[in-house]
C-alpha positions in Angstrom: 0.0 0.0 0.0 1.6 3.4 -1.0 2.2 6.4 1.2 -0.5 7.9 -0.9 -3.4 5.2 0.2 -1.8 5.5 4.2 -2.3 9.7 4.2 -6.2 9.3 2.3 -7.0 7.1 5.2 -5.7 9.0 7.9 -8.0 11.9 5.9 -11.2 10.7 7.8 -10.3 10.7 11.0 -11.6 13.3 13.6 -9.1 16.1 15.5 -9.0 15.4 19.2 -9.8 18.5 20.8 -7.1 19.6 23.5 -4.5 16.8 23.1 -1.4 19.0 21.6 0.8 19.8 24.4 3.9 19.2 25.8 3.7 15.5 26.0 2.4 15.4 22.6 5.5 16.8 20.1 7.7 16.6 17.2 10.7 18.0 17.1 13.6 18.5 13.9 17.3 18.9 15.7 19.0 22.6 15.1 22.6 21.7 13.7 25.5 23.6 12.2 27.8 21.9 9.2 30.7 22.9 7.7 30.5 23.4 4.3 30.2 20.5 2.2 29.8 18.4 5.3 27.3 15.9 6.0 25.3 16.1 9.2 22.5 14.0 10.5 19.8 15.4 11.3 17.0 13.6 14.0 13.7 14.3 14.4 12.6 13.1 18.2 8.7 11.7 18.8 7.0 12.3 22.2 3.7 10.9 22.7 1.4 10.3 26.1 -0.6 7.7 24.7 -0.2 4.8 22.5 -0.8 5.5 19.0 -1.3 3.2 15.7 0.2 5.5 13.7 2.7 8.8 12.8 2.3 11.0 10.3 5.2 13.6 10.1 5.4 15.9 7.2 8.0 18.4 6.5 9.5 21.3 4.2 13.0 22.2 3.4 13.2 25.7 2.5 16.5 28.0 2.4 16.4 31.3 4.8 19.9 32.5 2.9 20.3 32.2 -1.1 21.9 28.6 -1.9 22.5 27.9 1.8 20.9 24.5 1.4 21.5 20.9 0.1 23.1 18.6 -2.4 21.9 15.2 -1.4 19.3 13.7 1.0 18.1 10.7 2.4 15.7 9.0 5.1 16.2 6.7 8.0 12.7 5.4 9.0 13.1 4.2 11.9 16.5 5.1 13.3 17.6 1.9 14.4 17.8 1.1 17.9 15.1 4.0 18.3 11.7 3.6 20.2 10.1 3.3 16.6 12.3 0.1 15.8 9.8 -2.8 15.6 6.5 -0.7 15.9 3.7 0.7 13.3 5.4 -1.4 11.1 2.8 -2.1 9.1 2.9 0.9 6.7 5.6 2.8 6.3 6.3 6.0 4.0 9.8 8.0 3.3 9.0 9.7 0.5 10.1 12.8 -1.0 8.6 15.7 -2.8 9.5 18.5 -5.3 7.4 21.2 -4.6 4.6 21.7 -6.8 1.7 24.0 -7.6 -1.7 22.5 -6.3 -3.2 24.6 -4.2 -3.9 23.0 -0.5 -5.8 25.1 2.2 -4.4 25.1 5.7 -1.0 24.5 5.0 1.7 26.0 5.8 1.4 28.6 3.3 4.1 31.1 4.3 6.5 28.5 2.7 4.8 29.0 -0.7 4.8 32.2 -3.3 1.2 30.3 -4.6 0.0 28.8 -1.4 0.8 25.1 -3.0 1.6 21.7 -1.3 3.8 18.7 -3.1 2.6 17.8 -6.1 3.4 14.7 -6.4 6.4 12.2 -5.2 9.6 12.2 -6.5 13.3 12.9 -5.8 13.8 16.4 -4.7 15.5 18.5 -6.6 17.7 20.6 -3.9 16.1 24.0 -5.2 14.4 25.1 -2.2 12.4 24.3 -1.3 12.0 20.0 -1.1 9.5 18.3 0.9 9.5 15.2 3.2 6.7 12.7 3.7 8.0 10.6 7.1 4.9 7.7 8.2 4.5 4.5 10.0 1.2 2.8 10.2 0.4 0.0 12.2 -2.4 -2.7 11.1 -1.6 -5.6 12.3 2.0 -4.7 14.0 2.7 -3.9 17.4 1.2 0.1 18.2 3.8 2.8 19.5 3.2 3.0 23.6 3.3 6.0 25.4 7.0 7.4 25.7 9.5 10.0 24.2 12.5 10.1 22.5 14.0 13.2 23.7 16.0 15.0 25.1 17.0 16.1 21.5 20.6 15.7 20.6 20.5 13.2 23.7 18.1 10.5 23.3 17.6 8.8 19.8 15.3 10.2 17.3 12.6 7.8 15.9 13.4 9.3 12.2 16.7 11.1 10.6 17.4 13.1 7.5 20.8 12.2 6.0 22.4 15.9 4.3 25.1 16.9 2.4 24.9 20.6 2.6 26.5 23.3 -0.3 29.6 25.2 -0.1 27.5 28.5 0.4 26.9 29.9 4.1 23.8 30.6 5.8 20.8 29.2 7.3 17.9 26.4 6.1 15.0 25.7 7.8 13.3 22.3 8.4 9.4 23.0 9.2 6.4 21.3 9.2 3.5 21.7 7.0 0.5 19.5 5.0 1.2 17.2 2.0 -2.6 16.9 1.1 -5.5 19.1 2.7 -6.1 16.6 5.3 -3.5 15.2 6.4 -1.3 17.1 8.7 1.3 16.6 11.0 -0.6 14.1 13.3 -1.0 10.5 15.7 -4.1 8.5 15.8 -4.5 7.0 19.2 -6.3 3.7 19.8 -9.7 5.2 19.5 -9.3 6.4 15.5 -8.8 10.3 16.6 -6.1 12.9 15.6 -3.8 14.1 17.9 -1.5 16.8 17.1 1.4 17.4 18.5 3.2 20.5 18.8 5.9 20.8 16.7 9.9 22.9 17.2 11.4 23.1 13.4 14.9 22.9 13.1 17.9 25.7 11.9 20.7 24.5 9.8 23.4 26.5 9.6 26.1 26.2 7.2 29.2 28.0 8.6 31.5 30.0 6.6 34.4 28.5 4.7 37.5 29.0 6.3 40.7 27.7 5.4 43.9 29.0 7.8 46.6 26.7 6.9 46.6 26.1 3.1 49.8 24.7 2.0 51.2 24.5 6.1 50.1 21.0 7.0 51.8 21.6 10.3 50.5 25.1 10.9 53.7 26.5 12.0 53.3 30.0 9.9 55.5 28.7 7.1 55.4 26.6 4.2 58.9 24.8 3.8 60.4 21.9 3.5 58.9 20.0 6.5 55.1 20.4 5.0 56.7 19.5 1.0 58.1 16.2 2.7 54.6 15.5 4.0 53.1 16.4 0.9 55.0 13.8 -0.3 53.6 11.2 1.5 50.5 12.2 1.3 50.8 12.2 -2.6 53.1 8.5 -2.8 52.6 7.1 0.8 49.0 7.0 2.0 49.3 9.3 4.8 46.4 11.1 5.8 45.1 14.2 4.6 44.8 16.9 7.5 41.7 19.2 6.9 40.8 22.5 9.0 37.3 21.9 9.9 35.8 24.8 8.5 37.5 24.2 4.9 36.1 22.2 1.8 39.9 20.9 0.9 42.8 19.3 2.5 45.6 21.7 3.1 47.8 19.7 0.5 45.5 21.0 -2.1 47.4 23.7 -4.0 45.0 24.1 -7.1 41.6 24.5 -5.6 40.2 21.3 -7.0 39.4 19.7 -3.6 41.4 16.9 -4.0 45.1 15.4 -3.3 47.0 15.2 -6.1 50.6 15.1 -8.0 49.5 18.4 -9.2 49.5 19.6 -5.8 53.1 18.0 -5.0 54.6 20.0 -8.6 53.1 23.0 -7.5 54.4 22.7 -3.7 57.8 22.3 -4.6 57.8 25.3 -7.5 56.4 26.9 -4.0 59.1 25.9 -1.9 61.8 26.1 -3.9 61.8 28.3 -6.9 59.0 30.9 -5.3 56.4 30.3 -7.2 53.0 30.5 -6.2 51.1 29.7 -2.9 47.7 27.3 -3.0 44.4 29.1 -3.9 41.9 29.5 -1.3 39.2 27.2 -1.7 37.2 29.5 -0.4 37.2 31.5 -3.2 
């Protein structure tokens, strides 16, 4: 049964008046990355009463220009997570380039034309890209009362696997509708809605910066001492060393991102003959 068929039968179900709260939420984790980096992202589940199924929908939208992402994919559940095992009946991780048809209720701030998803696909990391996360249970063993957070501490029930750009600045991850009826919601034991509150998370890509270029022992100088370990980085398999913040190595002299014997030629036309220093990769 498709994620499609799960969302139109959770369309008839009735809201239970009163139940969001506290002990009723969904929460995305607020990360930083480096650029380039890859981060995993949780999103923690609190319930105070068992449920037979989750329905978590959610939008990735860019708050800076082209602070955002180059690949994505879904862990549902986390393994090891209080969903491991339960509602494991239907189960949906699908994703969704945003499309045009309008859906009242949403979260329409998110849209120039008020839209949802059209339909499911890949997304196509032009913000924004929308995430359909469900588990259903049928048959399967329900979800008891419990809660995954604290978040960052305890173990999400779901994750979003990133790879975000080169380019600084913030994305959001929010919460909003995929079809008119079917919201960010559980349905308890007794066929009702509850929704939970929800806290979206901040990704923030921190700026590139790359202090030792060239000085792989980040003395101030680029001599002999940092050619010989460019040498064995290039011939001998020893490690790259990488400044967090940067998007290359510091043996990489022509801004390609990469190790190379390129990289050695250039080091010692550097070293010896004067020639010139790496590029920034920053730049």
């Amino acid at each position: 049964m498709s994620g499609r068929v799960v969302l139109a039968a959770l369309a008839v179900l009735a809201v239970v008046a009163g139940t969001a709260g506290a002990a009723n939420r969904v929460a995305v984790q607020s990360m930083s990355a480096f650029p380039s980096g890859d981060i995993a992202v949780g999103v923690y589940v609190e319930n105070d009463v068992e449920v037979r199924s989750v329905v978590v929908p959610l939008i990735i939208k860019s708050v800076n220009p082209n602070a955002y992402m180059t690949a994505l994919t879904l862990t549902n559940p986390v393994p090891g997570s209080r969903m491991a095992g339960k509602l494991p009946d239907i189960v949906a991780s699908n994703t969704y380039p945003v499309g045009n048809a309008a859906v009242s209720g949403c979260n329409s701030a998110w849209y120039t034309d008020g839209g949802g998803f059209a339909t499911i696909g890949q997304p196509d990391y032009i913000s924004s890209d929308g995430v359909l996360l469900a588990r259903q249970r049928i048959f399967g063993p329900t979800l008891p009362a419990g809660t995954d957070f604290p978040v960052g501490a305890g173990i999400p029930s779901f994750r979003l696997n990133v790879t975000v750009t080169e380019t600084d600045g913030v994305f959001e991850i929010d919460t909003t509708c995929v079809t008119p009826a079917n919201h960010l919601s559980y349905n308890n034991m007794s066929g009702q809605q509850v929704v939970p509150t929800f806290t979206k998370g901040t990704i923030t890509i921190l700026p590139c910066v790359c202090p030792w270029q060239g000085d792989i022992n980040a003395d101030g100088f680029i001599d002999a001492v940092d050619l010989a370990k460019q040498i064995n980085v290039t011939y001998f398999g020893q490690a790259e060393t990488w400044d967090p913040s940067c998007t290359s190595p510091r043996t990489d002299y022509d801004g390609d991102h990469l190790s190379s014997v390129n990289d050695l030629v250039r080091c010692i036309d550097h070293v010896f003959f004067g020639g010139a220093g790496p590029v920034d990769p920053c730049e």
